[in-house]
N, C-alpha and C positions, 0 to 999 in steps of 0.2 A: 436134332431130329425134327426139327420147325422149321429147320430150311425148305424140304421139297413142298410142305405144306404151303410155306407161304409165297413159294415160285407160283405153284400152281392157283392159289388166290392172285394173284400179281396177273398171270396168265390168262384168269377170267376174266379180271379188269381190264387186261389191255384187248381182249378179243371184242368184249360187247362194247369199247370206247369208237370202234369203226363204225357199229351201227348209229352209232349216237352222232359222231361227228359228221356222218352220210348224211343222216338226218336235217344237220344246219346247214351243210353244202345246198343240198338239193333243195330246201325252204328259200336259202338265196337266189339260186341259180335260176326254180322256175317262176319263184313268187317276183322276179323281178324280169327274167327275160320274155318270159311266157303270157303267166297271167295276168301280169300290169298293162301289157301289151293292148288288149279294149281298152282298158282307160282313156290311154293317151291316142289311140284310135281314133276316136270321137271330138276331141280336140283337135287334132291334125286336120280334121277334115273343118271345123267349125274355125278355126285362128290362120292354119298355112293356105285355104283353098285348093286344097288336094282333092286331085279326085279320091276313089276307092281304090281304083287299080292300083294308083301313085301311092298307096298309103299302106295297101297291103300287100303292096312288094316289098317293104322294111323287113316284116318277117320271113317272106319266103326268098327275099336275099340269104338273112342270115340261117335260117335252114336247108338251102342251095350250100353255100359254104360249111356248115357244119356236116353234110352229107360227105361231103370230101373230106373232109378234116376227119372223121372217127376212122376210116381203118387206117389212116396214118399215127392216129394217136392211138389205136391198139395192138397195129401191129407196129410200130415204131417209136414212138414216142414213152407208151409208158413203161413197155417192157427193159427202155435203158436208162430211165431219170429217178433219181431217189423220189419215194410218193410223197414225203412231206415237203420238197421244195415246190413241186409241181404244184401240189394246192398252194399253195405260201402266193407261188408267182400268177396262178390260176386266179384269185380274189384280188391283186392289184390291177391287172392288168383287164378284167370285168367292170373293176368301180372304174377305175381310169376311162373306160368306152360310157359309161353311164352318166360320167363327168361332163365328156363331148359332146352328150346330144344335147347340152343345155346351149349350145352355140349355135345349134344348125340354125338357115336357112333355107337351103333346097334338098330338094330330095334325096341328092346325090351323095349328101353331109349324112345325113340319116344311115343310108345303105351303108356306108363307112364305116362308122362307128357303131352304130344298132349291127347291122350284117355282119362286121368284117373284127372289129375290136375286140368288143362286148362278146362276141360269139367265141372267140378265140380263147377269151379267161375263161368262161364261164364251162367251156366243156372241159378245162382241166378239172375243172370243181364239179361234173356233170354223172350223169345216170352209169356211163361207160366206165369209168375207173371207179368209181363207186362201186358199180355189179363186180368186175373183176378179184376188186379187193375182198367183198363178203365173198362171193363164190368159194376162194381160198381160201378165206379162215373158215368158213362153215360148210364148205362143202354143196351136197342140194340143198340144204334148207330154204324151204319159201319163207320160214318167220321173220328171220334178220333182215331179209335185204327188204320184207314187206315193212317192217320198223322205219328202216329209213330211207324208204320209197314214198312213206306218209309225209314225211317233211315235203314232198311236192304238192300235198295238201292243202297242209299247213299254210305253209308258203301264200298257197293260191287263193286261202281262206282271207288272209290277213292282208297279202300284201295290195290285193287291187284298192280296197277299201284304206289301206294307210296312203297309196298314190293321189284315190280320189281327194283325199283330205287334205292331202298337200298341194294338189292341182287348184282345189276349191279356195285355200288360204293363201296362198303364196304365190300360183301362177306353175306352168306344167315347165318352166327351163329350170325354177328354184327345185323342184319335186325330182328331177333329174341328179341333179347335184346332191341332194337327200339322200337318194338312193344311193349313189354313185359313195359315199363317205358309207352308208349304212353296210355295203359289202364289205368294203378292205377292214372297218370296223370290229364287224364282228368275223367277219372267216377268217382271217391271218390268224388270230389270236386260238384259233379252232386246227387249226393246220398243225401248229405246233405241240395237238395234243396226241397226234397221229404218231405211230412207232415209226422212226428213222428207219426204213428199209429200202432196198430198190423192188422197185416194181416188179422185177424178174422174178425174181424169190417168191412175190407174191403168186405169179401167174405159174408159175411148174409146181406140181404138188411136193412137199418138204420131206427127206429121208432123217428121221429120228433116230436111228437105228442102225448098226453092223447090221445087225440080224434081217432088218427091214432090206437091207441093199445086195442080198445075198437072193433076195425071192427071184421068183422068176419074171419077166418083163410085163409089166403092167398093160392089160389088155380090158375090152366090153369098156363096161360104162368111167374104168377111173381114165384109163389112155384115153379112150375116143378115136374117132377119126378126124382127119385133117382138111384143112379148105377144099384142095382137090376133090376129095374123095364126097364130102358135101355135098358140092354143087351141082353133085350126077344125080343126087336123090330128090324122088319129087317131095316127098317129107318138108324139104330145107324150102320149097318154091313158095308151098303151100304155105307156109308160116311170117314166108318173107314178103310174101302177095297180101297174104291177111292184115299183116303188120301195116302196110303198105294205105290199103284201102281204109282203115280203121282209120288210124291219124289224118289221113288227106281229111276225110269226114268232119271228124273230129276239130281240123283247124279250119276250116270252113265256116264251120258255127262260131268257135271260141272267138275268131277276131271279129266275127260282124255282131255280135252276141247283146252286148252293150248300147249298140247302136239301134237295134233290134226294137230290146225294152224300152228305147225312147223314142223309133217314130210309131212302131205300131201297138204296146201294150200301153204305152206314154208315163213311163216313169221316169220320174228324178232320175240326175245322175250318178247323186249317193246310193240311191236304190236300184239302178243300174248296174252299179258297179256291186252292187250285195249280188247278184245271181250269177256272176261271175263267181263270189266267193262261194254259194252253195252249192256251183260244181263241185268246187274243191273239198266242200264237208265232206261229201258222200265221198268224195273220191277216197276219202280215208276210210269211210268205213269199207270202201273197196277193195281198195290196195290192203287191209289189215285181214279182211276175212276174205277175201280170194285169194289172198295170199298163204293163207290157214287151211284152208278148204283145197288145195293147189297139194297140202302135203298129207291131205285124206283121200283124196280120188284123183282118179284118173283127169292129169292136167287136160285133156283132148275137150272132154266133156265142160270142162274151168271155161273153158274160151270159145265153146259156143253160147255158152249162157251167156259170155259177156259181151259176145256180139250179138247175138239177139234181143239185149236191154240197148243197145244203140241204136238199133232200128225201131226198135219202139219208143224211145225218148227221140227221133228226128221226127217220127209219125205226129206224134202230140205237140211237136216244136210246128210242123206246116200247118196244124189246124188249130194252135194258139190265138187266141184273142184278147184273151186276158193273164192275169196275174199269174190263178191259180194253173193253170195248163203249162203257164212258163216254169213255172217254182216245180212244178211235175216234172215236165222235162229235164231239168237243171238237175234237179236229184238223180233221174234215170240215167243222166249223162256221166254224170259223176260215178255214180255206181260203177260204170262200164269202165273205168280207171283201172281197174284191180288189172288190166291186160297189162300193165307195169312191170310189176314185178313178175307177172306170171311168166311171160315170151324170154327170157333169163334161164328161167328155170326149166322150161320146155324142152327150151337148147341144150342145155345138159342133160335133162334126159335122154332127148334122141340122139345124141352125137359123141355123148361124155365130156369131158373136164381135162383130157389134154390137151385140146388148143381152144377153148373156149372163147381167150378173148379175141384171135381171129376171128372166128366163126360169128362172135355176138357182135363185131365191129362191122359185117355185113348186112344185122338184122337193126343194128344203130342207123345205119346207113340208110336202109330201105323203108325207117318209119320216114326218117326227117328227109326223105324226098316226097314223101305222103305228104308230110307237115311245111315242104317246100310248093306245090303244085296247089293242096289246097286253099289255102288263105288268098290267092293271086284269081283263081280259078273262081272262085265265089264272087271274091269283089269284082273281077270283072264280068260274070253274070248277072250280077247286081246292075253292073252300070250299064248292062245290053239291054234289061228288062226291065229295069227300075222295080223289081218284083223280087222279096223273099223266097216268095214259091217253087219259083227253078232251082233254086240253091238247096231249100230242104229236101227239094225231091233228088236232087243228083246225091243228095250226102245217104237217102233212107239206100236207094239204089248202091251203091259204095258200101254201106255197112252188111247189104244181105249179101252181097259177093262173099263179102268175109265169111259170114255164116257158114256157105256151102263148103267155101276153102275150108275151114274149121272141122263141115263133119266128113272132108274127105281124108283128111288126117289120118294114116295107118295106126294100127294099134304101134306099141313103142315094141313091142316081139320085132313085128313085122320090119319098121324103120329100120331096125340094124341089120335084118337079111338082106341078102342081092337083090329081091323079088321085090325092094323099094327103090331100087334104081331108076336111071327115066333112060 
């Protein structure tokens, strides 16, 4: 009589073990591809003589490449590979690219292994199969996937400041090599806490039941609609334009960010690299209660608020002089995180959960070309004007697009009717 009982404990165990191990993926994946990313910015430019452009094309190489790589990897990749190998081979083959950059030379070694390696592990271990997989076990819930959308936080909180410390004591090729053992380290050993399933199973909703398989054809918000039928709606434009605009913004600031604080606020580069990390505080407290807030009100309303903290944390970033106006911003930017886990959950509202990771592997797609143009786009306006100021002003301009896109946003009624077609 304790069997179904302790199935069903067994069952809770194993559903909430995804957010958790989401959680150390994504801590990995951005505290080291992402937000370490300043650190070693700042170095590059001060040890190799790189320019800007040359320096932050590394990222928007590897988010150029990752832009192609997601709808391969969701509509290909994950729906045929068991998920526990894929993270398993996902975290060697990330440290392994982390390894390499302690070898480079030219730029072209960087782009390589930062762009083409590192990028390749790290979206097995990334935002994409991660959302996929809560999606399926929990269905909409904003709480879960906001759990372990936090570890990007985390991640971002901790890891710049453990780089700078390694950069500071050892030299930025040893700090590589750190990192590069601190992935395969601790993800492997996290992968195999993951339930042995294929991917597929995860991504089609699960038949428990005769009785369940006898209903009638699943339709509205569990079926959804399909890519096709999508890409007619301006609903899907609006969100993929917003998505879009947001991160180009967003990575714009985050790579010159570091640089920022030391030639014009004139901080250390321990203390540089701390406002980097209190993006990522607030980003938790973003990602955790936007993502709360996301399953009390209407998501539409979720995602103007948090494009209009973007816009006014770029405002305060171009009229920066000092500390406190930074440490303002940094918080207000952070805050504006919570679009994370919320653009996930959107998705399935307006379009439903049966083809979801199609559909999110196009809104994947359409940040990290935002976060491909950005970063490239700034530096080299930086290197045309030698001036911050055109760069905060094209990112505050970028963030209020999103705004309008945001409150043109159909009610979710409307989204499923025809009369949201384009």
């Amino acid at each position: 009589m304790q069997v179904p009982e302790e199935r069903s404990r067994l069952n809770f165990f194993h559903g909430w073990q995804i957010p958790a191990a989401g959680f150390v993926f994504l801590f990995l994946t951005y505290g080291t591809r992402v937000y370490s990313f300043p650190v070693f910015f700042a170095e590059f430019l001060s040890d190799m003589g790189w320019t800007r452009t040359q320096t932050g094309a590394i990222t928007s190489v590897s988010f150029a490449f990752y832009s192609v790589l997601v709808p391969i990897l969701g509509n290909v990749i994950i729906p045929r590979v068991d998920i526990r190998r894929m993270l398993l081979y996902g975290c060697i083959i990330g440290g392994i690219g982390l390894i390499l950059l302690s070898t480079i030379s030219e730029p072209w070694q960087c782009y390589l292994y930062y762009g083409i390696v590192m990028t390749f592990g790290m979206a097995l271990i990334g935002l994409l199969p991660i959302s996929i997989i809560i999606s399926n076990e929990f269905g909409g819930a904003s709480t879960p996937l906001g759990i372990a959308s936090a570890g990007i936080g985390v991640g971002g909180v901790v890891m710049p400041l453990v780089s700078q410390f390694l950069i500071s004591t050892f030299g930025w090729r040893v700090a590589f090599i750190c990192l590069g053992i601190m992935v395969i380290v601790i993800g492997c050993p996290i992968s195999a806490a993951v339930r042995k399933k294929k991917a597929r199973s995860l991504i089609s909703p699960p038949q428990s039941s005769t009785a369940q398989t006898k209903r009638e054809p699943l339709t509205g918000l569990q079926s959804g609609f399909n890519v096709r039928q999508v890409i007619k709606m301006s609903s899907f434009w609006f969100i993929m334009v917003a998505s879009l605009v947001y991160f180009g913004a967003f990575m714009a600031v985050l790579t010159q960010l570091t640089a920022f604080a030391q030639d014009i606020v004139r901080l250390g580069p321990m203390a540089a690299a701390s406002v980097v990390s209190l993006v990522c505080i607030f980003s938790i407290a973003g990602r955790l209660g936007f993502g709360k807030l996301g399953d009390m009100i209407s998501k539409k309303y979720v995602l103007i608020v948090i494009m209009s903290l973007a816009v006014l944390s770029f405002i305060i970033l171009l009229l920066a002089k000092n500390a406190i106006m930074l440490y303002i911003s940094s918080s207000l930017l952070g805050l504006s995180l919570g679009i994370t886990p919320l653009i996930p959950v959107i998705i399935g509202d307006y379009f439903g959960k049966g083809h979801f990771a199609g559909i999110y592997s196009f809104s994947e797609a359409a940040q990290t070309i935002g976060c491909t143009i950005g970063p490239i786009l700034g530096c080299w306006m930086f290197d045309s004007t030698h001036t911050y100021s055109t760069v905060f002003t094209m990112c505050i301009v970028l963030a209020f697009s999103g705004v309008i896109l945001a409150c043109l946003l159909p009610r979710k009624s409307k989204a499923w009717g025809t009369d949201d077609s384009i």
